[in-house]
LODRENTOR-72469 format. One line per field, with one value per residue: x, y, z of N, C-alpha, C in turn; residue in three letters. Coordinates in Angstrom, 1 decimal. Example, Ala and Ser with C-alpha at 12.3 -4.5 7.8 and 13.67 -1.06 7.14 Angstrom:
2
nx 13.2,12.8
ny -5.7,-2.2
nz 7.8,7.1
cax 12.3,13.7
cay -4.5,-1.1
caz 7.8,7.1
cx 13.2,12.9
cy -3.3,0.0
cz 7.8,7.9
r ALA,SER
//
This chain:
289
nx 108.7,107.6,105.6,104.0,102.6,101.7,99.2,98.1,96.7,95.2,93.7,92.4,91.0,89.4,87.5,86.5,85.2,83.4,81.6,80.2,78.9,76.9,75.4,74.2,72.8,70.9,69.4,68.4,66.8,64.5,62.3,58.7,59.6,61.6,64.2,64.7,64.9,66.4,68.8,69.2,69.8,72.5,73.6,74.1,75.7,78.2,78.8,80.1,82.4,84.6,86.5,89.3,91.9,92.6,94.0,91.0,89.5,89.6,89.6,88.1,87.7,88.0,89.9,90.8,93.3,95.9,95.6,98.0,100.0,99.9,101.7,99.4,97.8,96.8,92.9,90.9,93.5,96.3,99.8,101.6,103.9,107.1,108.9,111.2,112.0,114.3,113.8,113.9,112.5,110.0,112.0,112.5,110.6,107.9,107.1,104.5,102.8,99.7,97.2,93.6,90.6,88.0,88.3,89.9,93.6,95.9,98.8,100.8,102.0,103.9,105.2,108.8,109.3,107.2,104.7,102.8,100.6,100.9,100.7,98.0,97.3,94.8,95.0,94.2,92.8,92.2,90.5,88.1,86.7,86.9,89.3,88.8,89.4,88.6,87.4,89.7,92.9,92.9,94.6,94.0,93.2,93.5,97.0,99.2,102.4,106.0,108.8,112.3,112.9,115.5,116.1,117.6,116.5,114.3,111.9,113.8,114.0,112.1,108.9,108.1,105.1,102.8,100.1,98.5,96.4,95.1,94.9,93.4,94.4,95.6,97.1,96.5,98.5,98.9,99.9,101.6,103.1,105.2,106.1,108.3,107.3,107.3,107.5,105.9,104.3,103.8,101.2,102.5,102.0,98.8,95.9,94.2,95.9,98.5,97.9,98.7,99.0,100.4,102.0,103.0,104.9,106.4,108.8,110.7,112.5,115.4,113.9,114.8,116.4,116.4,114.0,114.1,112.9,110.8,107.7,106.9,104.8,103.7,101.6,99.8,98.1,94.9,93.4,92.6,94.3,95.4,95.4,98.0,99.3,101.3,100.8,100.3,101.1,100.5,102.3,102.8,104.2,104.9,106.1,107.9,106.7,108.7,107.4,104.6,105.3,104.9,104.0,103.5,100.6,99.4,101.7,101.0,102.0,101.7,102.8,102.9,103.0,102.7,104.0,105.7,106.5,107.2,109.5,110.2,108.4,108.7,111.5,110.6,109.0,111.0,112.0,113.8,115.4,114.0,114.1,112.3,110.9,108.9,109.9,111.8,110.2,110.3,108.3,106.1,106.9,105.8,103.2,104.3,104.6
ny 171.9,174.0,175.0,172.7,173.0,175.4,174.8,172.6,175.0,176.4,174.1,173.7,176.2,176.2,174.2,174.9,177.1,175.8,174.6,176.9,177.9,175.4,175.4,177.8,176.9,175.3,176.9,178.0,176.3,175.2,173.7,173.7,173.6,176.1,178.2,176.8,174.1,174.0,175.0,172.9,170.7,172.0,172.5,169.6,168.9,170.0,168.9,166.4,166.8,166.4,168.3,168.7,167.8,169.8,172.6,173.1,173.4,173.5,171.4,170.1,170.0,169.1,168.6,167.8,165.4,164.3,161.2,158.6,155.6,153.0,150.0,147.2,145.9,143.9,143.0,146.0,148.0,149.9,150.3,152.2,152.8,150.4,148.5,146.0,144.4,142.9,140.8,139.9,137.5,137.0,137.1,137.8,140.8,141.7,145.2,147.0,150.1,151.2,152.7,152.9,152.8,154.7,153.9,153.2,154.9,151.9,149.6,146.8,143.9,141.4,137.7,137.4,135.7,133.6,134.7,135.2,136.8,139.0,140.6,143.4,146.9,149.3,152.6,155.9,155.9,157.7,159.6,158.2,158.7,160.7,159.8,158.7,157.3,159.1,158.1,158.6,160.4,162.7,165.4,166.0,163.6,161.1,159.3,157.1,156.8,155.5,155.1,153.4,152.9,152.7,151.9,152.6,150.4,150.0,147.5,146.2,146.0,149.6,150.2,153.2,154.7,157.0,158.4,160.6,163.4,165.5,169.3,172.6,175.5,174.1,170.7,167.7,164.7,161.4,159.2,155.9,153.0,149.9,147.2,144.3,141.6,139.3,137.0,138.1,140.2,143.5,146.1,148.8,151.6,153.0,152.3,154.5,156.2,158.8,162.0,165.4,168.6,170.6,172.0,170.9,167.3,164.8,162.0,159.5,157.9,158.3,159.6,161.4,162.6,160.2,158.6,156.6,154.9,155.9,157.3,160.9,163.4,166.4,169.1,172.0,174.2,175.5,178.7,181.2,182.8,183.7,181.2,180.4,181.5,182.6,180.1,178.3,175.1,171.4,169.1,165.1,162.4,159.3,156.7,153.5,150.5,147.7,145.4,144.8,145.1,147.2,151.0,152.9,154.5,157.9,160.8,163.5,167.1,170.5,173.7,176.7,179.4,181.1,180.1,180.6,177.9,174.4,173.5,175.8,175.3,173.1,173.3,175.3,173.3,172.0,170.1,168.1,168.4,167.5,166.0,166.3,164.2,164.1,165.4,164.4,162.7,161.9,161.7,163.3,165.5,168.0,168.6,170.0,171.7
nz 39.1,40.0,38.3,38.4,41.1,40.7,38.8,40.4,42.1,40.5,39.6,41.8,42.5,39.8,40.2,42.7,41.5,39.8,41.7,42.6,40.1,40.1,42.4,41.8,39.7,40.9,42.8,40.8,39.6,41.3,42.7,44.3,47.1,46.8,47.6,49.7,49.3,47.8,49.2,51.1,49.3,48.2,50.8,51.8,49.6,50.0,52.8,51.4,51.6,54.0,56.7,57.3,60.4,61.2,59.9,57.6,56.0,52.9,51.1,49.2,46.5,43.7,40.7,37.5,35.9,33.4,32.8,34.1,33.1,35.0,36.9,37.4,40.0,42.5,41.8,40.3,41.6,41.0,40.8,42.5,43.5,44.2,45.7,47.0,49.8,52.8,55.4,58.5,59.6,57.5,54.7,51.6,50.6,48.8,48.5,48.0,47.3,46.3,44.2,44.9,42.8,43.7,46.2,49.2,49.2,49.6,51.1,50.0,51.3,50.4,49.6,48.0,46.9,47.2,46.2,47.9,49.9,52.2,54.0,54.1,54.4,54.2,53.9,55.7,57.9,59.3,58.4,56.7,54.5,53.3,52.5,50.1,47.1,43.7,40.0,37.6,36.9,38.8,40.3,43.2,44.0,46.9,47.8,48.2,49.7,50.2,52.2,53.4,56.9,59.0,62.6,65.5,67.9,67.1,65.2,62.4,58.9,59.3,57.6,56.6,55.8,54.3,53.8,51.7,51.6,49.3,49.3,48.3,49.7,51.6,52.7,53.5,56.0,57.1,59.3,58.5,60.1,59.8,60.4,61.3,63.7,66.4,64.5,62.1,59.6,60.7,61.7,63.7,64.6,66.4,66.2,65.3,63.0,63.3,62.6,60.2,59.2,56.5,58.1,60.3,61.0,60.7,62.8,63.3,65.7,68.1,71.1,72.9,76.1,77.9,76.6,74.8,71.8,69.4,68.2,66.4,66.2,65.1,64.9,64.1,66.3,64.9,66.1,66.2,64.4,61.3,58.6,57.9,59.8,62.5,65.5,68.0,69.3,69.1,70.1,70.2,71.5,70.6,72.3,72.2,72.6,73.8,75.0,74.0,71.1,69.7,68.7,72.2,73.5,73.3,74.5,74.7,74.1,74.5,73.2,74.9,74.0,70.5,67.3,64.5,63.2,63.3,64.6,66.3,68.2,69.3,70.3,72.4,74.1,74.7,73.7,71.5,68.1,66.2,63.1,60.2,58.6,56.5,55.1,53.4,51.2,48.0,46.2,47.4,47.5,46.2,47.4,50.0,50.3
cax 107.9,106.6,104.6,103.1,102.3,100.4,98.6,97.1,96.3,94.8,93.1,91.4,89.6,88.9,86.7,85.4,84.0,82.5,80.4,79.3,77.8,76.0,74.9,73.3,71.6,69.7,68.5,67.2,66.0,64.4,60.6,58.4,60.5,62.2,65.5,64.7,64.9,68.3,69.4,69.0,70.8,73.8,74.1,74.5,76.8,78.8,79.3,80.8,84.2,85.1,87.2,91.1,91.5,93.2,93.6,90.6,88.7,89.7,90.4,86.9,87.7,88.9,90.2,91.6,94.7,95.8,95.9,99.2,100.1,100.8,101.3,98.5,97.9,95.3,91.9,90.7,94.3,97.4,101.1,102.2,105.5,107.6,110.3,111.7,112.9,115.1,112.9,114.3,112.0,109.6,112.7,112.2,108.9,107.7,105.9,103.7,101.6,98.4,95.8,92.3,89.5,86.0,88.4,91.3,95.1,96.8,100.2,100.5,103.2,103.9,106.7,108.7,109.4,105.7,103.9,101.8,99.9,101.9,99.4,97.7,97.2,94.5,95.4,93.3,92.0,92.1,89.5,87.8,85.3,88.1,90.3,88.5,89.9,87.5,87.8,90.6,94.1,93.4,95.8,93.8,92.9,94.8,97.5,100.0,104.1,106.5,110.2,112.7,113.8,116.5,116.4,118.6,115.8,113.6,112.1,114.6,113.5,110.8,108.4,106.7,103.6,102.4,98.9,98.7,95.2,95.1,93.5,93.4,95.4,96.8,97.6,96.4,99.1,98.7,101.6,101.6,104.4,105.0,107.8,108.0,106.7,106.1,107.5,105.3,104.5,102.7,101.0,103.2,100.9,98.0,94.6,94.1,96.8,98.8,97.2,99.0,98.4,101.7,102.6,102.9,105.9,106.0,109.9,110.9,114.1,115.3,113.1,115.4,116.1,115.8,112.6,113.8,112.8,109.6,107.2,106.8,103.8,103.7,100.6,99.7,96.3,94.5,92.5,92.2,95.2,95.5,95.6,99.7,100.2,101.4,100.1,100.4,101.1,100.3,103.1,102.4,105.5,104.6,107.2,107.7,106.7,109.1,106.2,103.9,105.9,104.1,104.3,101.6,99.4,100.8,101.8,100.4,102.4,101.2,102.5,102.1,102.8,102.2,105.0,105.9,106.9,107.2,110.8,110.4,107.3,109.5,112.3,110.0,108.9,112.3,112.3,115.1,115.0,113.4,114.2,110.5,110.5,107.9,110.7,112.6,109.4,110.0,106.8,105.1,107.4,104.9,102.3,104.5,105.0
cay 171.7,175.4,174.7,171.7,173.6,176.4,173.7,172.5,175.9,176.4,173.2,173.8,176.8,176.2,173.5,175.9,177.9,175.2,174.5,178.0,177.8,174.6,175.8,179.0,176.3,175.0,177.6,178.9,175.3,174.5,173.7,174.9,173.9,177.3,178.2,175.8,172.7,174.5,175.0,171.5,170.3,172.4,171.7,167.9,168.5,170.9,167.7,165.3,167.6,166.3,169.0,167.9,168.3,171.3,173.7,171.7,173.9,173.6,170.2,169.6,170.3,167.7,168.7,166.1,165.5,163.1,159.7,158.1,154.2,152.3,148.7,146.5,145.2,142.9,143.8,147.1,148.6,150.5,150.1,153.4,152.6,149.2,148.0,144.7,144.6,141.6,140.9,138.5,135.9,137.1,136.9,139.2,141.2,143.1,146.4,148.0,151.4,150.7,153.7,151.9,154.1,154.1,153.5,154.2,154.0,151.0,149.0,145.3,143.0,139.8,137.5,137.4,133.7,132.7,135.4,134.7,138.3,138.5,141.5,144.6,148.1,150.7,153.9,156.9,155.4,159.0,160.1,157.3,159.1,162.2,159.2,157.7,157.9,159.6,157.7,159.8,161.3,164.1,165.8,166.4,162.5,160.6,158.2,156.4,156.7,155.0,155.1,152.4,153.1,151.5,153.2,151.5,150.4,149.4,146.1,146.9,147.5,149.7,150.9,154.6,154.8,158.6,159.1,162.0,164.0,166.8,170.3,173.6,175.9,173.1,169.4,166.4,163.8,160.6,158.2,154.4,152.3,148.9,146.3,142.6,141.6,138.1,136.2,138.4,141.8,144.1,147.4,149.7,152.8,153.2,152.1,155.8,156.8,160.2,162.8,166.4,169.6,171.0,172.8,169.8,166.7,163.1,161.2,157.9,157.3,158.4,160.6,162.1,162.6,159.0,158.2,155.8,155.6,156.5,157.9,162.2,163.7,167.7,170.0,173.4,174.3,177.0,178.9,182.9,183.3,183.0,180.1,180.2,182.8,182.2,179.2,177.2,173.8,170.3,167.3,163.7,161.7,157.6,155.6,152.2,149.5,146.3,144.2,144.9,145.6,148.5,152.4,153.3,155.6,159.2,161.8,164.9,168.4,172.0,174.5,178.1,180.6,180.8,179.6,180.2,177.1,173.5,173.7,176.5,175.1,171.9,174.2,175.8,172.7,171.6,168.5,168.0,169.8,166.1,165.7,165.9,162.7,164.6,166.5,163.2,162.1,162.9,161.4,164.5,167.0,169.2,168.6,170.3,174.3
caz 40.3,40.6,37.0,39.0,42.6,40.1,38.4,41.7,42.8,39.5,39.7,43.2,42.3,39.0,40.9,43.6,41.1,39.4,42.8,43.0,39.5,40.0,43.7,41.5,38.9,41.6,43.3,39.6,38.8,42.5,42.9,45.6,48.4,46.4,48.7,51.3,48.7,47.2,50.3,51.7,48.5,48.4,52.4,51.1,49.1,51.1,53.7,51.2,51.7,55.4,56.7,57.8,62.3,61.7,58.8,56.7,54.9,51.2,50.4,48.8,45.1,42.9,39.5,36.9,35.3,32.6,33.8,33.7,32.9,35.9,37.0,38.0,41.5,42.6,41.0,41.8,41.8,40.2,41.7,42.4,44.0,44.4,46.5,47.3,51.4,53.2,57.1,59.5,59.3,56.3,54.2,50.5,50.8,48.1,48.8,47.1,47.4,45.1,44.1,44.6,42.3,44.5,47.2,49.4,48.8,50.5,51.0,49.6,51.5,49.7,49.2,46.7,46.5,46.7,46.0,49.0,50.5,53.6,55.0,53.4,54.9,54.0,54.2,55.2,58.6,60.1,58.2,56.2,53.5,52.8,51.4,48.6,45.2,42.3,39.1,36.9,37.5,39.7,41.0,44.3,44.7,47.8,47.4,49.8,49.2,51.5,52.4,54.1,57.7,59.8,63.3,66.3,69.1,66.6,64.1,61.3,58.7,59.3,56.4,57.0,55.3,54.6,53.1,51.6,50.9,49.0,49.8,47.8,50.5,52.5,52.4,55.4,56.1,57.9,59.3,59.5,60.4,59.6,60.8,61.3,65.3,66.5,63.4,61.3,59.6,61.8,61.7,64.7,64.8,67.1,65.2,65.0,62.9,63.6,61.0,60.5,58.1,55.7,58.8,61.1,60.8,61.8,63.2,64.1,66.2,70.0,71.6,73.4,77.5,78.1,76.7,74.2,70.8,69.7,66.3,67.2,65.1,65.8,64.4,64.4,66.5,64.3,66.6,66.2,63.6,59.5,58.3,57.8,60.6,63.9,65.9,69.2,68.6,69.6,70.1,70.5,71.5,71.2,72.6,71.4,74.1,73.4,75.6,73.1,69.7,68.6,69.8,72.7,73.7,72.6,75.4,74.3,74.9,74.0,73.4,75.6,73.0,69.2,66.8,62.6,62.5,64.5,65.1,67.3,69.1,69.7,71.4,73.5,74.9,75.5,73.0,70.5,66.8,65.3,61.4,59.8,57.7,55.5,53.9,52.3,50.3,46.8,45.6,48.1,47.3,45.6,48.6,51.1,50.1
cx 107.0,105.6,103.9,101.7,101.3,99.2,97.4,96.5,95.2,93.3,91.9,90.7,89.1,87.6,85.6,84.4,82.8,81.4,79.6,78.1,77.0,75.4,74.2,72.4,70.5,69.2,67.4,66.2,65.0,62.7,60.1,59.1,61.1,63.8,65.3,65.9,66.4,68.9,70.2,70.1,71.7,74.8,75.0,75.6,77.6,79.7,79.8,82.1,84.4,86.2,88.4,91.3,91.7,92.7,92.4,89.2,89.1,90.3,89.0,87.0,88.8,89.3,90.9,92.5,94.5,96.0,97.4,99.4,101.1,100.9,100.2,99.0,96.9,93.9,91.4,92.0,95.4,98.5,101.7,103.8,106.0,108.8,110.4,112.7,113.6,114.6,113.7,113.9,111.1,110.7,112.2,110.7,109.1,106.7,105.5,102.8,100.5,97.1,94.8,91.1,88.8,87.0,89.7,92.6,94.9,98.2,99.7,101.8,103.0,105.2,107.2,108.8,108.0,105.4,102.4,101.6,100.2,100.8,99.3,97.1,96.7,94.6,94.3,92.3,91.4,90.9,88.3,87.2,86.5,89.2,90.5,88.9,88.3,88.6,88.8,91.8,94.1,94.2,95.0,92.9,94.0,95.1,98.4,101.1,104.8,107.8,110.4,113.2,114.2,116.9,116.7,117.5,114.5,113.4,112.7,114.1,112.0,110.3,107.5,106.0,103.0,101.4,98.8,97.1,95.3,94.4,94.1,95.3,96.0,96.3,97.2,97.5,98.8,99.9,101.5,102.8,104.2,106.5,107.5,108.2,106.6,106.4,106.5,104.8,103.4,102.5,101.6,102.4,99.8,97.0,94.0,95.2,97.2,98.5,98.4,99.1,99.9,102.5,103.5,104.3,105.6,107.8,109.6,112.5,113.5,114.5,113.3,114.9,115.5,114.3,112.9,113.4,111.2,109.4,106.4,105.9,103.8,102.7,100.3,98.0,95.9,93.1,92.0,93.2,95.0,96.0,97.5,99.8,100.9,100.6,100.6,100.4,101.3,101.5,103.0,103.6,104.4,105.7,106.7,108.1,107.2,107.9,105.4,104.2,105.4,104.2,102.7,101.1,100.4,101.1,101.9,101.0,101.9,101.9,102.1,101.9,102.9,103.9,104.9,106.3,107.1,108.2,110.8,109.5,108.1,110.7,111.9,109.5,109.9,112.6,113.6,114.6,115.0,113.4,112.4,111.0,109.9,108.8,112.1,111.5,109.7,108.9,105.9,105.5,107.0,103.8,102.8,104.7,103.5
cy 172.9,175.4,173.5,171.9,174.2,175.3,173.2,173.4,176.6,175.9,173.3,174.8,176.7,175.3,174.4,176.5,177.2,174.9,175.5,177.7,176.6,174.8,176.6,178.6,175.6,175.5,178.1,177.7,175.0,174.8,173.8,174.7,175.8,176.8,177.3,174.9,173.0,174.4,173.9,171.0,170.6,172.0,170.4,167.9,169.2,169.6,166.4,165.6,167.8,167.3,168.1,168.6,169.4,172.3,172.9,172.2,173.8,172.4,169.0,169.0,168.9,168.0,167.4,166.6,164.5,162.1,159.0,156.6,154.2,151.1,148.2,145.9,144.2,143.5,145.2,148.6,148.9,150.7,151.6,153.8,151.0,149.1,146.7,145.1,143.2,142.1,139.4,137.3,136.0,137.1,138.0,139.3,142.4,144.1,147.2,149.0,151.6,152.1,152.6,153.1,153.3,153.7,153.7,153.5,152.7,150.7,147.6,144.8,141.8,139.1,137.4,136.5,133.0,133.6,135.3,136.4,137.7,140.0,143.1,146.2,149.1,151.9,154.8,156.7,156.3,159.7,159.6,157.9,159.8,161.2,158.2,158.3,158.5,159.4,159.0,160.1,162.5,164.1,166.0,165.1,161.9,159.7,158.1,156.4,156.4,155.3,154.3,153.3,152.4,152.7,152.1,151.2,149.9,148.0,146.9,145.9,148.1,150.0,151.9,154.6,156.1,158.7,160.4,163.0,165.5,168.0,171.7,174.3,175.0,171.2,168.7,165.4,162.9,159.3,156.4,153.8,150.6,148.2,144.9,142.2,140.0,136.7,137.0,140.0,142.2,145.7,148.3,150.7,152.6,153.2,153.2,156.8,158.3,161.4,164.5,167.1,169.9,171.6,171.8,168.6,165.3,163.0,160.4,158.0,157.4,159.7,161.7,162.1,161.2,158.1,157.2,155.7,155.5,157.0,159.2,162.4,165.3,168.3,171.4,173.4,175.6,177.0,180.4,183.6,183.4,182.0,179.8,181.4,182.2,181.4,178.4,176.3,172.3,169.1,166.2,163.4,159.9,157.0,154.5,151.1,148.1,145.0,143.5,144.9,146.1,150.2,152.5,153.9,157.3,160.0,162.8,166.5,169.4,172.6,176.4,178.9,179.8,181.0,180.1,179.2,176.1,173.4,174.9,176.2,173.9,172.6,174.7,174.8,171.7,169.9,169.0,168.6,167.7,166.3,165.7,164.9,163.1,165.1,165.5,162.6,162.6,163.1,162.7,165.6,168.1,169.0,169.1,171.8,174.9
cz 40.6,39.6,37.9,40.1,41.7,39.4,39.6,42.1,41.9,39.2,40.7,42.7,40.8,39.6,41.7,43.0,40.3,40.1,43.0,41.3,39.2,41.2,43.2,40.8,39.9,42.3,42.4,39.6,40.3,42.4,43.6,46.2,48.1,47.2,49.5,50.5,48.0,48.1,51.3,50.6,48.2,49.9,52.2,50.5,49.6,52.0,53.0,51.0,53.5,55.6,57.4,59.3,62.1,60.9,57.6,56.1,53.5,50.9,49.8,46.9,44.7,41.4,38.9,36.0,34.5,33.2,33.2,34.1,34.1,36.2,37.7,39.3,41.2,41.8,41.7,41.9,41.0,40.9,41.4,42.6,44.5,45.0,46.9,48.9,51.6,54.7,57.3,59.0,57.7,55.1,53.3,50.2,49.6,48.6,48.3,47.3,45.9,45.3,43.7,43.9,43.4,45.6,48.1,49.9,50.0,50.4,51.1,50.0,51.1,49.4,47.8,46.0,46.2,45.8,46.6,49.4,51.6,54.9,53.8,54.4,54.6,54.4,54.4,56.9,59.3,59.6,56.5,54.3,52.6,51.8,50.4,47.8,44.4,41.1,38.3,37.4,38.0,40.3,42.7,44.8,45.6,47.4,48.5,49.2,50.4,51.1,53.4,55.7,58.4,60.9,64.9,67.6,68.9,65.6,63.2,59.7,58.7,58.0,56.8,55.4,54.9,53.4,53.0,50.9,50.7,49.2,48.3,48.5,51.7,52.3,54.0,54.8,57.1,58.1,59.3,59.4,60.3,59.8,61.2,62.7,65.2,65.3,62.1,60.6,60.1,61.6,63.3,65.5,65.6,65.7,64.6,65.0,63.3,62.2,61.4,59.0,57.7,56.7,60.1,60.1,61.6,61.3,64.1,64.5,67.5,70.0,72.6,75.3,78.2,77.8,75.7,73.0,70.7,67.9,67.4,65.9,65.6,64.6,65.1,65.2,66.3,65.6,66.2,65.0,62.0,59.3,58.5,58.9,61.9,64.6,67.2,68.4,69.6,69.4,70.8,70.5,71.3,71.6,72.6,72.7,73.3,73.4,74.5,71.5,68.4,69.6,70.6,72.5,73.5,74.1,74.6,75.2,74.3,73.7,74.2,74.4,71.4,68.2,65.4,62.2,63.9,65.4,66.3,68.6,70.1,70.8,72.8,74.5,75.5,74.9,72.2,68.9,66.0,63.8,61.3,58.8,56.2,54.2,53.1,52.0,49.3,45.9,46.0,47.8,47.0,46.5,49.8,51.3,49.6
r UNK,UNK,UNK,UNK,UNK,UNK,UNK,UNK,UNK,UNK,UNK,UNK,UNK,UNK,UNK,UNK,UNK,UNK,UNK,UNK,UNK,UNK,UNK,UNK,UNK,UNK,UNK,UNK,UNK,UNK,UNK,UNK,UNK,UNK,UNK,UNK,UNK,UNK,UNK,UNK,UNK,UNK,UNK,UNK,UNK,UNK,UNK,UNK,UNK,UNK,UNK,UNK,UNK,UNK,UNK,UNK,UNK,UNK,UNK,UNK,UNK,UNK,UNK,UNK,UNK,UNK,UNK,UNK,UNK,UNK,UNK,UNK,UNK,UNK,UNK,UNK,UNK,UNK,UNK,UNK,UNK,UNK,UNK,UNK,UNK,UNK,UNK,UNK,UNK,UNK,UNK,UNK,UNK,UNK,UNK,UNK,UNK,UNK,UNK,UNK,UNK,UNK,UNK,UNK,UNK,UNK,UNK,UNK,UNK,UNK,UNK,UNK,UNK,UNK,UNK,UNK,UNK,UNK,UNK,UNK,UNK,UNK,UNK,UNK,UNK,UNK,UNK,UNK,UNK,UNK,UNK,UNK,UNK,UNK,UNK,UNK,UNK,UNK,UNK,UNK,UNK,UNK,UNK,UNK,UNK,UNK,UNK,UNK,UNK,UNK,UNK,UNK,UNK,UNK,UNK,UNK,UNK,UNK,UNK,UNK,UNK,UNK,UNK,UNK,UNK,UNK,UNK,UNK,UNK,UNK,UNK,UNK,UNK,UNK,UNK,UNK,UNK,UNK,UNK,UNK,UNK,UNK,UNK,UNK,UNK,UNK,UNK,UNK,UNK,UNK,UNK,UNK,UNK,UNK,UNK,UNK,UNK,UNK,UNK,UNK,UNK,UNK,UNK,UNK,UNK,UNK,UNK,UNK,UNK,UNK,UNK,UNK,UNK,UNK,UNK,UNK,UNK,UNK,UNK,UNK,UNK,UNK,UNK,UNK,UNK,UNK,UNK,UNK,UNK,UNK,UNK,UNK,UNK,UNK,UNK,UNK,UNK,UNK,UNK,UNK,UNK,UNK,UNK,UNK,UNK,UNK,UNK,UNK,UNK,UNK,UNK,UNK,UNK,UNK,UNK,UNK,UNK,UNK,UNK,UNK,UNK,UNK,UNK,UNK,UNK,UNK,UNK,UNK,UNK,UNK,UNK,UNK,UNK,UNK,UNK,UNK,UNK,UNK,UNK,UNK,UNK,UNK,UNK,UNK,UNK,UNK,UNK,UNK,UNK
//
């Protein structure tokens, strides 16, 4: 795993530097415009590395890795992970997390008796452009990895969703939820999924102090510090409205003072010490240190 981590870190600036020396061939090669006309086209390219809300400078670079044999999805796609579930009324659902090249991850629900597409779910909604694939096995292209949960207040079972986009010095996460509503499978999450940087955590259960249960998203807000130093931090609670059978609108807490970590930020505002979720992916495991 530590041979992997170096590898990525390896990866990323080997890239970076490759931008500086194609940003210095066009200044040499640039015609009258001179600097402007360089200028203008480095800019350009500069803006096709959307930064991530928080820490989201260095997640531009894309290095490649070998490509590794995976199963086919629909056209278009490669089955990254597979599971077979048991839903109330959908009965056995398979679910699939599919790398799309030229496009971005998803999840494929289908039965397993027909083989009827029971609903599909692209991933990446948080920040649309940042989570196209580039043809190749890079290690610093996004992909989507899920795990089962069974949590008492909620559809059982759920499926968390966790896009994962890669950066240099830090990593974007994004959460969706999925469970069976209505007779049928339903996206949970607010249309504008919950996003958070390596430092940040997403849980599903109770929410503690009578609130019921609920999906908690917590992030660091970099303002005046180093990147990894001390930070104020932002928690979203959603609690999960039966009426509707999806979580609402978030309640948003702060924060006063500056934290090393979420756990303590969580204390200080007097919530409960919330399991991060993040940290039973094994598929992410090298996206989180």
């Amino acid at each position: 795993m530590r041979q992997r981590k170096l590898k990525i870190l390896v990866a990323a600036l080997t890239a970076a530097l490759g931008l500086c020396v194609a940003a210095a061939g066009t200044l040499a090669e640039a015609p009258e415009g001179g600097a402007r006309g360089a200028g203008r086209a480095a800019h350009a390219r500069s803006k096709q590395a959307r930064p991530l809300r928080s820490s989201k400078s260095s997640q531009s670079q894309r290095p490649q890795r070998p490509q590794r044999s995976q199963r086919s999805s629909r056209p278009g796609g490669r089955v990254r992970q597979e599971e077979a579930l048991t839903f109330r009324e959908a009965g056995r659902v398979r679910v699939r997390a599919v790398d799309v090249t030229r496009g971005r991850p998803r999840l494929e629900f289908s039965s397993v008796q027909t083989g009827r597409r029971l609903l599909d779910v692209t991933a990446g909604a948080s920040d649309p452009e940042a989570f196209i694939r580039e043809p190749g096995g890079s290690l610093m292209n996004p992909f989507v990895s899920f795990r089962v949960l069974r949590v008492r207040g909620l559809p059982d079972p759920l499926v968390l969703a966790v896009a994962v986009r890669p950066g240099g010095s830090d990593h974007g996460f994004e959460a969706t939820v999925v469970g069976e509503a209505g007779g049928g499978l339903k996206v949970l999450t607010p249309a504008d999924p919950p996003y958070v940087n390596i430092q940040g955590g997403f849980f599903v259960g109770d929410l503690g102090r009578g609130r019921g249960p609920g999906l908690v998203a917590w992030n660091f807000i970099w303002e005046d510090s180093a990147h990894y130093g001390d930070h104020r931090y932002e928690v979203r609670l959603y609690p999960f409205d039966p009426a509707r059978a999806a979580f609402g609108l978030p309640v948003t807490l702060q924060s006063k003072r500056k934290h090393a970590s979420g756990a303590a930020a969580l204390a200080e505002l007097g919530l409960p010490r919330y399991k991060n979720l993040l940290d039973d992916f094994p598929a992410i495991a090298d996206y989180r240190n």
